[in-house]
N, C-alpha and C positions, 0 to 999 in steps of 0.2 A: 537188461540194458536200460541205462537212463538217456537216453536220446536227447531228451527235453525235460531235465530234471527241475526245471521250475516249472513247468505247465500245470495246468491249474481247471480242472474239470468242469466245471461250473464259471468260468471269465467270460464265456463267450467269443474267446480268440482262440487260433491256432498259435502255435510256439513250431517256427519252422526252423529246424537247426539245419546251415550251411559250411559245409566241407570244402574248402577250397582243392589245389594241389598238394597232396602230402607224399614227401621221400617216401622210397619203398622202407629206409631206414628207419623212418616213423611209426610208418606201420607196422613192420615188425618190431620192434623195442618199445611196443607200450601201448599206442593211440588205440589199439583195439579193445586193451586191458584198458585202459583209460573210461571207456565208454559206458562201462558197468558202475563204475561210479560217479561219473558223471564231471568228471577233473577233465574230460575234452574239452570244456567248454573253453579253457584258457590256453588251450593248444594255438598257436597263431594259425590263422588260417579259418578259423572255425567260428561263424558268428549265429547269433539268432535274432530272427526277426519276429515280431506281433501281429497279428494281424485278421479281419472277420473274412475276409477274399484274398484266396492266393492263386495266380494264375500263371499257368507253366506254357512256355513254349520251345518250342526248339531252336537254338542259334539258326539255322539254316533249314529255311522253310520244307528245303524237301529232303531231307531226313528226318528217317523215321525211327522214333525216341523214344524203345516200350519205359513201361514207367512201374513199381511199386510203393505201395502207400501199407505202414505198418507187415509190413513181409505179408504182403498178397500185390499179386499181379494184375492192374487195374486197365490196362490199354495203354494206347501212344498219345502223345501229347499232338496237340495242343490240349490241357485240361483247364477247369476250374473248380474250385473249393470254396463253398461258403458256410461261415455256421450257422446253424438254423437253432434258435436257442428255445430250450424245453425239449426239441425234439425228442429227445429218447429220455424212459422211464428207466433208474437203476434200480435193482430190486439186491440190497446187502443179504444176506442170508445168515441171521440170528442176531440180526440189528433190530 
């Protein structure tokens, strides 16, 4: 899936892609096929933003909003995100 198919490993920003309301019509007829290549980006509804701190909360304070980040299950919101840059060492294997 390309989620964030401009993201850019080394910027020091997140690339936060936002899914508005979509037809069930949309979703089935495409938007999900869409994703793998990354053509949702120009699906209406659907914007991305840049950013070093993203900070999520719930519209209604006391609801409780579990949350996933890359298909793992991280807790309920309220969260925050910030990049921490260098932090992590990649190791390519036969680079």
């Amino acid at each position: 899936m390309m989620i964030a198919p401009n993201a850019e490993l080394d910027d020091g920003m997140f690339d936060v892609t936002m899914v508005g309301d979509l037809s069930i019509t949309q979703l089935l007829t495409g938007f999900a096929r869409q994703v793998y290549s990354g053509a949702h980006l120009k699906t209406k509804g659907v914007s991305v933003r840049r950013a070093r701190v993203v900070e999520a909360e719930a519209i209604d304070p006391n609801d409780k909003v579990e949350f996933d980040v890359d298909g793992e299950h991280l807790g309920r919101l309220p969260a925050r995100f910030e990049v921490v840059p260098s932090a992590l060492t990649l190791v390519v294997p036969g680079a």
